[in-house]
Steps between C-alpha positions, in 0.01 A plus 500: 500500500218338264380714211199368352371555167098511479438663123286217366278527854493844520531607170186321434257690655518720150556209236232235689828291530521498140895495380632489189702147497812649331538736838440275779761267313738754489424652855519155668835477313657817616455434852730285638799746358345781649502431899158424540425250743117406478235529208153501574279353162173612615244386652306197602142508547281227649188594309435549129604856370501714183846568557743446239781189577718687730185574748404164469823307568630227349359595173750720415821254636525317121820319380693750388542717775691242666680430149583893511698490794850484528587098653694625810249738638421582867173663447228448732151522396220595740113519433264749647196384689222740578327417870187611357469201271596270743157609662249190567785220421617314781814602625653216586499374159628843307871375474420127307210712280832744373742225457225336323385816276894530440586202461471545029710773529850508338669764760566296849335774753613447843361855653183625565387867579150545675364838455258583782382814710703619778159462708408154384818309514410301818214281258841454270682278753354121434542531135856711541571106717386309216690679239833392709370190567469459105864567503525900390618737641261805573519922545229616599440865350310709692322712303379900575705464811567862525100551607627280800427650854709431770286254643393353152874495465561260826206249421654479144848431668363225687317337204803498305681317804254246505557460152848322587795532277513703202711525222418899552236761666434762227350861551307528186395850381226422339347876467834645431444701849817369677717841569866408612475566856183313492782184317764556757200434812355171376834382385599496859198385653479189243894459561484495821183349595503152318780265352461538130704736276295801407436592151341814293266510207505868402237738291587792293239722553656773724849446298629311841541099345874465454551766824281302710662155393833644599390667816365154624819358335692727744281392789549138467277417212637168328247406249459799238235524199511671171397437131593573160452843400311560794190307339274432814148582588398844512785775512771148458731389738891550552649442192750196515753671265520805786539248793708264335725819430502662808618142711792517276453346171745599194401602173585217309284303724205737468530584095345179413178600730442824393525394118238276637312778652585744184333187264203346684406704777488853297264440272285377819547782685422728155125258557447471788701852686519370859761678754463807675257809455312784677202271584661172568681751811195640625350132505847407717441767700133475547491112510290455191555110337745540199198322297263781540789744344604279206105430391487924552882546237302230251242691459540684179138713543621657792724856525698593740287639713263247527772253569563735822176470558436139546828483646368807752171257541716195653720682715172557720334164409644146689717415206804304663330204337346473101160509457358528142170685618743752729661538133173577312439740750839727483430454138136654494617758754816625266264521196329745659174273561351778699099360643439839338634457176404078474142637549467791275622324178141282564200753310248367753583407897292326714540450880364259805406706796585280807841417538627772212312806542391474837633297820203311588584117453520412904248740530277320326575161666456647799118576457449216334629238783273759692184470314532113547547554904300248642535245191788170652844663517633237273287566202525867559916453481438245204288778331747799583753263321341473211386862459873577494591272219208607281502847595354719173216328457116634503355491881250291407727210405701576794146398702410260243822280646406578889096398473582195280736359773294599777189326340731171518538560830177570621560827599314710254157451299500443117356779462846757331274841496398520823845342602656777299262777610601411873847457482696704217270764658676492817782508290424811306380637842848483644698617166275798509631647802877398435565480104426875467815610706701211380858666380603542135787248391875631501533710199153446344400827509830587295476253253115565433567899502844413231285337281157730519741776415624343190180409369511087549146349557462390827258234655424285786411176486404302855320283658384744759094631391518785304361771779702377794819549232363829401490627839846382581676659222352773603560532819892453367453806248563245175141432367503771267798385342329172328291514192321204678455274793375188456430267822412120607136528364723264176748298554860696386575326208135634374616813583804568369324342183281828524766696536649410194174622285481759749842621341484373178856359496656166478585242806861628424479857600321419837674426813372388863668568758414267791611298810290213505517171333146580362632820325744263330235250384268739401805748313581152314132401407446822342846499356653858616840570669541478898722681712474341873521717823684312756499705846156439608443137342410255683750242361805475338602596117568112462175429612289789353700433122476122524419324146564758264805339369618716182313820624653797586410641794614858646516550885525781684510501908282830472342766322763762558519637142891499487479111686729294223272218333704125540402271221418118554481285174426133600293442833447161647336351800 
């Protein structure tokens, strides 16, 4: 049996690998009397981090750890590699580039752990080579094993065979969703279905760590985690004084780690409370990352209830892996950022038709590539492109573009009124037969109707002529709701500009919402708030938000009144 000790790895992921120096002297020196095989420093990273020095190995590994030691020790010390960061470096090489990173360090490390997904372990074999070829030995840890299927399970089984020997094969529980008969069946499949011992890195988050770590231990598990205290990413991990106890260790062995514990690791815990809760076990049993939960506990604005509510939010969201916008989302959502609500606190509201109130954006390409049938099929695709990505503006700059490049071409006289006359005719010709019955938006009616009733100012603001926007609000039942609809006669920016003497407020209490990159532009000429409709866009948030670095911008997939509003703060191309 190996028992290996990964506080200052694990434990990091609350302190940013910062340790007090007194504690890791004293931890390091405890060790070797306490049956622990293996401890794991940290980790090495192959790109500059933020990280304090035990997530950015061999900073931490100074002089007097080895000086704190006892001289006949038999501790092994392993490193932990994520395969993420080995991305874009060429595998062959990764085992010289970690002796050589290691290489100041005062702690000889002769193991290496590579954390990678269960489902991308096959691009970990070259570099898993190298590492051996460096001389280490290597475990791989495969992390959020436990979403495994069966057949994910068997292509994983034969990239970890390819991967030659290994000092050990661990199931990692990375979402702390691993249940024990869940342990016991990919104990046995790892036991049995490659050479290497198997090992288990176990979560608290359903109160299973030190019962799952002796259920695999049962079923043939020979390499067993645990930390101090528990101290581990999200809910913690099994705690080392537990383990250590339970494989037979006598009190006078353990006293001098849980005075340890009782003076370092305390008055972290009292910081930092990490170990089991309510939410940390619905985010096992949901498979929500532990990163998501611990962000949602740190919060000090939130209550209870909205805890449960962002929690609620990622249990139906893909949230296996972190993602900081998936985060601002939950956190919107458990505040109670209702569209509703997010709208009404603005005195004045002002809305784009196409795209937000009604669902006419493909329409509207549609009769235009019609109106320029007979015009080269190439141009007519070129000018469809471009009508996408500028969608919001006036019609007449829309046509503007189209004669200008046809005039190049020798397609079209210079002549733009006749030109225009002709051709955004044919244009209006077709909209007038299909724009009329063109549906309402999901949940536009609602949201207009929520907001009439409390009094809010309503407007419209598009790029669509003023009669043909009449007619279609109309025809949806919503044109009485508006104090005013101004169309494409002015560019928007113009507009909304009137809208603001209009109302006689400030650029602060207005608010466009919009689904167009134009209705961004034009919100951040005239300096008023933007919320951006995403369901009938034509491109992506990304896209749509790009350059406004700083800004915050609310999004909303649609109109529904109760939809919750996500929150994006920096946007770049």
């Amino acid at each position: 049996m190996t028992v290996l000790d990964c506080t200052l790895r694990d434990g990091g992921y609350y302190t940013n690998w910062n340790f007090d120096t007194a504690l890791v002297e004293e931890y390091l020196a405890a060790c070797p009397g306490l049956g622990i095989d293996v401890v794991e420093l940290g980790y090495v990273r192959f790109t500059k981090s933020g990280f304090g020095p035990y997530g950015q190995l061999p900073e931490g590994l100074t002089p007097n750890l080895r000086e704190a030691l006892p001289a006949d020790h038999a501790l092994r010390f392993a490193v932990m590699v994520d395969a993420a960061d080995m991305v874009g470096l060429p595998a062959a090489e990764v085992g010289g580039l970690l002796r050589e990173k290691l290489a100041p360090g005062s702690l000889p490390v002769d193991l290496v752990r590579v954390a990678v997904r269960y489902d991308k372990a096959a691009g970990a074999v070259a570099a898993v080579h190298s590492l051996r070829e460096a001389g280490y030995g290597v475990c791989i840890n495969l992390m959020q094993i436990d979403l495994a299927t069966a057949d994910e399970l068997a292509v994983c089984l034969d990239a970890v065979v390819a991967m030659g020997p290994l000092e050990a094969v661990y199931i990692a529980d990375s979402l702390g969703s691993l249940r024990p008969e869940r342990t016991v069946e990919l104990v046995e499949l790892f036991r049995t279905g490659q050479d290497a011992p198997v090992g288990v890195h176990a979560h608290d988050n359903q109160g299973f760590a030190l019962h799952n770590t002796v259920v695999a231990a049962q079923q043939g598990a020979l390499w067993l985690d645990g930390t101090a205290y528990g101290m581990g990413r999200g809910a913690g991990n099994t705690r080392i004084e537990q383990l250590l106890a339970v494989l037979g260790e006598d009190a006078d062995r353990l006293q001098p780690l849980m005075e340890l514990i009782v003076r370092h690791f305390h008055p972290l815990m009292d910081r930092y409370r990490w170990g089991p809760s309510g939410l940390y076990a619905i985010a096992g049993m949901r498979d929500i990352h532990p990163t998501f939960v611990q962000r949602v506990e740190e919060d000090a604005s939130l209550d209870a209830e909205e805890k449960l509510r962002a929690v609620g939010f990622l249990a139906e969201a893909a949230s296996a892996g972190f993602s900081a916008a998936l985060l601002d989302e939950a956190l919107a959502h458990a505040a109670g950022q209702r569209l509703a609500d997010v709208l009404a606190r603005y005195p004045v509201v002002v809305f784009d038709l196409d795209g937000v109130l009604v669902d006419s954006n493909e329409l509207k390409v549609e009769c235009v590539r019609a109106a320029f049938d007979g015009f080269p099929a190439d141009l007519v695709e070129q000018f469809t492109d471009e009508f996408r990505r500028t969608f919001g503006r006036s019609r007449q700059e829309h046509f503007v573009h189209f004669h200008r490049t046809s005039v190049e071409r020798g397609l079209a006289g210079p002549d733009f009124e006749a030109f225009y006359e002709r051709y955004a005719g044919a244009y209006a010709d077709r909209l007038a037969h299909r724009y009329p019955g063109a549906p309402l938006c999901a949940g536009a009616a609602e949201t207009v109707q929520h907001l009439a009733d409390r009094g809010v100012p309503l407007y419209v603001a598009t790029g669509t002529p003023r009669g043909e926007a009449d007619k279609v609000l109309a025809a949806g039942g919503l044109l009485g709701a508006f104090r005013a609809v101004l169309g494409g006669e002015e560019p928007k920016s113009r507009r909304l500009a009137e809208i603001l003497r209009d109302a006689g407020v400030d650029a602060r209490d207005v608010v466009l919402v919009g689904d167009s990159r134009q209705d961004v532009l034009a919100a951040d000429e005239t300096g008023i708030d933007f919320v951006l409709v995403t369901r009938y866009g034509f491109f992506p948030a990304e896209q749509t938000l790009r350059d406004r670095v700083g800004r915050p911008a609310r999004i909303v997939t649609e109109l529904n009144p109760n939809a919750p509003v996500g929150l994006l703060t920096e946007h770049h191309d």
